[in-house]
C-alpha positions as CSV (number, residue, x, y, z in Angstrom):
1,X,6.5,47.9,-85.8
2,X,7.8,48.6,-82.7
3,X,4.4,49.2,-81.4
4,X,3.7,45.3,-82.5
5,X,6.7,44.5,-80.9
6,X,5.7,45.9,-77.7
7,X,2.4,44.2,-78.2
8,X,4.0,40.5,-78.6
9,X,5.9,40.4,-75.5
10,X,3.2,42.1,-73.6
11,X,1.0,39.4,-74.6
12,X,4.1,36.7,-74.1
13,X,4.8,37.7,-70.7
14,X,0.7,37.7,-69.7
15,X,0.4,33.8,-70.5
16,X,0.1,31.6,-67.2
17,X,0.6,28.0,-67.1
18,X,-2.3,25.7,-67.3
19,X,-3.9,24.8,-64.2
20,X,-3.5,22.1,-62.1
21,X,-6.3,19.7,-61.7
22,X,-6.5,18.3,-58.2
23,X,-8.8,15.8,-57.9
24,X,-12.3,15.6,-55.1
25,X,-10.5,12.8,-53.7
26,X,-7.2,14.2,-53.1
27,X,-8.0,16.0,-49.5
28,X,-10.1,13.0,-48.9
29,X,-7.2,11.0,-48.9
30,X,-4.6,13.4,-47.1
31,X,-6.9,13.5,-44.1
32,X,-7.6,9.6,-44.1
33,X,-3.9,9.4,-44.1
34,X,-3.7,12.1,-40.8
35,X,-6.6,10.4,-38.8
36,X,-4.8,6.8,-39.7
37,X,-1.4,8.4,-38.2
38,X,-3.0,9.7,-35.8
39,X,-5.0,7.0,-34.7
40,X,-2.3,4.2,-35.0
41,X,-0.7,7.0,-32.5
42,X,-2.9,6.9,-29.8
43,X,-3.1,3.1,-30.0
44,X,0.3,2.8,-29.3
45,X,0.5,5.1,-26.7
46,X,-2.3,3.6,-25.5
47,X,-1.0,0.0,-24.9
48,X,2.8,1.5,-23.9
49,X,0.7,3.4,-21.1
50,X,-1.4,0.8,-20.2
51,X,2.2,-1.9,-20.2
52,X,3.6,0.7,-17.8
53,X,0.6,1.0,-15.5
54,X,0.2,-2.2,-15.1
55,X,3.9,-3.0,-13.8
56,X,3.0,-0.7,-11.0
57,X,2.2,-3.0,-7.8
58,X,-1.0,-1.5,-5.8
59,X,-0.6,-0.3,-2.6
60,X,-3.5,-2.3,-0.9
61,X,-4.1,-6.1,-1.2
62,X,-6.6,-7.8,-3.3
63,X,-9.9,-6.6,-2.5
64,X,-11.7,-9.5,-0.9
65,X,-16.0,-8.0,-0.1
66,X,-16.0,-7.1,-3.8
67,X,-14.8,-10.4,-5.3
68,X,-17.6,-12.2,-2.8
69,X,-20.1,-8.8,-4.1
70,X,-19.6,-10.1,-7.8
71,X,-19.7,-13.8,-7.3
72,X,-22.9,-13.8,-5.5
73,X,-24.2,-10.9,-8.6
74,X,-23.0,-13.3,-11.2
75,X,-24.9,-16.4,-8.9
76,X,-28.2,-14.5,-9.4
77,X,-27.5,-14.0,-13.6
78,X,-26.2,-17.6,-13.9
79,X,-28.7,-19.8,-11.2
80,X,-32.1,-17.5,-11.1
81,X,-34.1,-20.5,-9.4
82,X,-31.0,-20.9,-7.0
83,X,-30.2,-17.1,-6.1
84,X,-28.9,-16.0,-3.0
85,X,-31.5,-13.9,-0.8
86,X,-31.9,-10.0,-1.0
87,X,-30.4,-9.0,2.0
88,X,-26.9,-11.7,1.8
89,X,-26.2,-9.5,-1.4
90,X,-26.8,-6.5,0.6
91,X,-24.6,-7.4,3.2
92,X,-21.6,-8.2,0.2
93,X,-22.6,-4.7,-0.8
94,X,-21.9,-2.9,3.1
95,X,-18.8,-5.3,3.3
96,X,-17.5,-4.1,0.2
97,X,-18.5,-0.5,1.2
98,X,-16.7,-0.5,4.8
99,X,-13.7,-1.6,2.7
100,X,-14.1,1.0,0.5
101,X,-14.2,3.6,3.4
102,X,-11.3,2.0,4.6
103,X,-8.7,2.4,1.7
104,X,-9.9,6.1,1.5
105,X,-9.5,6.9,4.5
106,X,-6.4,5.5,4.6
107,X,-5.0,7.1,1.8
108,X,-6.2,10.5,2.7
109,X,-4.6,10.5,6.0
110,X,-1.5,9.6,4.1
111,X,-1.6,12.1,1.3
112,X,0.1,15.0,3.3
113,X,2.9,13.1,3.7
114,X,3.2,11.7,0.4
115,X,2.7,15.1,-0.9
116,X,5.5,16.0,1.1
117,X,8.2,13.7,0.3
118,X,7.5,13.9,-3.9
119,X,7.9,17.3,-3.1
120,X,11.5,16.8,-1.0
121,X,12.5,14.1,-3.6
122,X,12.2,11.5,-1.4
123,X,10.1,9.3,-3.7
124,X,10.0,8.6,-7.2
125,X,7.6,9.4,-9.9
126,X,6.3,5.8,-10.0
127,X,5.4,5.8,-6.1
128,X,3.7,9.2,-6.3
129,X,2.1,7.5,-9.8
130,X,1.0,4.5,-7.6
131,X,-0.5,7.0,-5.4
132,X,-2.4,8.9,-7.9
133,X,-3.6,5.7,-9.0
134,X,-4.9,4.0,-6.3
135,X,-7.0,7.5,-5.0
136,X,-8.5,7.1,-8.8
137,X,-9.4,3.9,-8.0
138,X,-11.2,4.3,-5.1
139,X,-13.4,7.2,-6.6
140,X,-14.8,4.5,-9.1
141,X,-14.7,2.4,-6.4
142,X,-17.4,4.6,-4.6
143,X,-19.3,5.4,-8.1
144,X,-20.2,1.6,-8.7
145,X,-21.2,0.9,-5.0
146,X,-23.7,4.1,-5.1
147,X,-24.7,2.8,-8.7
148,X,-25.3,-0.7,-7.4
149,X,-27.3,0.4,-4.0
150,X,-29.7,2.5,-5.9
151,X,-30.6,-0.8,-7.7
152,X,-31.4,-2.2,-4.6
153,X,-33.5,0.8,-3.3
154,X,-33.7,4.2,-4.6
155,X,-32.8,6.7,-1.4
156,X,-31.1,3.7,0.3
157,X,-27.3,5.6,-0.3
158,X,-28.9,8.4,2.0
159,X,-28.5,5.9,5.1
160,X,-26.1,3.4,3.5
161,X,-22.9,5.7,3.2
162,X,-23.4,6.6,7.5
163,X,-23.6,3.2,8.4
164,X,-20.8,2.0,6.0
165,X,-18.6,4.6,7.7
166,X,-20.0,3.5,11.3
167,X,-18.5,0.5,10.6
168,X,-15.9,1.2,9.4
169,X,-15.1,3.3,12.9
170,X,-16.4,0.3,14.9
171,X,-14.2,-2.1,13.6
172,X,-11.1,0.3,13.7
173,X,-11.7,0.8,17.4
174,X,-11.6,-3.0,17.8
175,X,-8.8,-3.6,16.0
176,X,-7.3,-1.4,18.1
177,X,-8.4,-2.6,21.3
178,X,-7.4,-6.3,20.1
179,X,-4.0,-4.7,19.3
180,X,-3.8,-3.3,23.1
181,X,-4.6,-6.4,24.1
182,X,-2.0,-8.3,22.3
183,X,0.7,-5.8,23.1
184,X,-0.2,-6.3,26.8
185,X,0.4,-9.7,26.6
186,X,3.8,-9.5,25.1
187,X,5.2,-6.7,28.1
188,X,3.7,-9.1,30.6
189,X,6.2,-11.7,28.7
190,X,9.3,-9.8,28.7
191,X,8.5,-8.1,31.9
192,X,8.6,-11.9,33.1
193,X,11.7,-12.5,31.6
194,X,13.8,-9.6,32.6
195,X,12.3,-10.5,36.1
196,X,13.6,-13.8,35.9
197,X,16.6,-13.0,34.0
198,X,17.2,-10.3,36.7
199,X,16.5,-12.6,39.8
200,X,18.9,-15.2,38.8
201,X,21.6,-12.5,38.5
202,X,20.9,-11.4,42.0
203,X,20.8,-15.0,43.5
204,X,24.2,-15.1,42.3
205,X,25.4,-11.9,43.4
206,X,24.1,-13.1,47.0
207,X,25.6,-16.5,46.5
208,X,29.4,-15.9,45.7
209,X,29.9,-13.2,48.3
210,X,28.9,-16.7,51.0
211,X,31.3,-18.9,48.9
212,X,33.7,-16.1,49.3
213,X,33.5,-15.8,53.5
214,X,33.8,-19.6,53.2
215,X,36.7,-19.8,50.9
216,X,38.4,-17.3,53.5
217,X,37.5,-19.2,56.7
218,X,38.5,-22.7,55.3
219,X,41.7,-20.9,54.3
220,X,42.3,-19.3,58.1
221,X,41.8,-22.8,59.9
222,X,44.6,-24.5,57.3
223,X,46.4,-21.7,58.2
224,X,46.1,-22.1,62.1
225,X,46.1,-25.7,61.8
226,X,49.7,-25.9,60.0
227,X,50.8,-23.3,62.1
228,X,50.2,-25.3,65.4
229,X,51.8,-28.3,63.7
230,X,54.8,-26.2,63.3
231,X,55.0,-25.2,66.8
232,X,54.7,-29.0,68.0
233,X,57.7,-29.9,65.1
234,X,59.9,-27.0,66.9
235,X,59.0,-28.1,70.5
236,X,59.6,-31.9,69.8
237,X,63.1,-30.8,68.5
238,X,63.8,-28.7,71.1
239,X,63.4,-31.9,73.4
């Protein structure tokens, strides 16, 4: 009996529960569930990050050779039998690469400093983010003008990039010299109008010094003169 008893619970204690039937379709659905989250995640990250960039104001102006570069490329989709010749679009295309030159060159002569004061805590995280920006910019700047002057000629970015920078110097050294020019003209103003301011002071200093001897002369003959009348008065009394 006890043996039996033994027996019973041994057996009691060995029975398991029943299974659980999960279904094909349950991780199906849990991971449909993590890529929707997920997804509906980096969409709204998305558009908050792409809200905040663009409140950022550039650094440079509006960009001038490549809206001309991309209205005369859209005039040769849109009017074939009225396209503008081969080498105006290829002049767009070195206009909008000097500029190109320009702004890089710009900014990478600036970058130390910039570095410099994000680094002090001078500037904010939103101008150094402008920064950041605008050098990314430029780099697919460059990409699409190489991309668009090998569909002009293929080898043409071998002597395309040289003269775009050539230009680039040329027109720099004008400016400048324009510049000299312009600030030459404005010392020759002011140097003519201290020199006149300067002269009139001096006339005056020369003048009231002979208004002064004047002043003192008329003064010594009233002096004299009402002296001698007073001698005459005292000599007619006296008589």
């Amino acid at each position: 009996m006890a043996d039996n008893s033994t027996n019973s619970t041994f057996t009691s204690t060995e029975e398991l529960p029943p299974p659980v039937k999960i279904s094909v379709l349950t991780p199906l659905i849990y991971t449909f569930i993590l890529l929707s989250i997920f997804i509906t995640f980096s969409i709204l990250y998305r558009r908050n990050r792409v809200k905040q960039l663009s409140k950022i104001e550039p650094i440079f102006g509006e960009n001038h050779p490549k809206r001309i570069y991309e209205f005369l490329k859209q005039q040769v989709i849109d009017q074939p039998d009225n396209k503008p010749h081969e080498k105006v679009l290829k002049a767009a295309l070195l206009r909008r690469s000097v500029e190109a030159v320009r702004r890089t060159m710009k900014l990478k002569e600036n970058q130390p400093i910039f570095n410099k004061l994000y680094q002090d805590g001078l500037i904010g995280d939103d101008v150094y983010k402008q920064f950041e920006i605008e050098m990314k910019l430029q780099e697919l700047e460059f990409r699409e003008i190489l991309t668009e002057c090998e569909t002009f000629k293929k080898g043409w970015v071998q002597t395309f990039i040289p003269l775009s920078h050539e230009i680039c110097f040329n027109e720099a050294l004008r400016r400048r010299l324009y510049s000299m020019d312009d600030r030459s003209e404005s010392l020759i103003e002011m140097w003519e109008y201290f020199g006149e301011k300067l002269g009139g002071e001096s006339e005056k200093k020369e003048v009231k010094p002979i208004e002064a001897a004047t002043d003192e002369v008329s003064e010594s003959t009233n002096e004299k003169s009402t002296a001698a009348k007073k001698k005459k008065a005292t000599k007619s009394g006296k008589k």
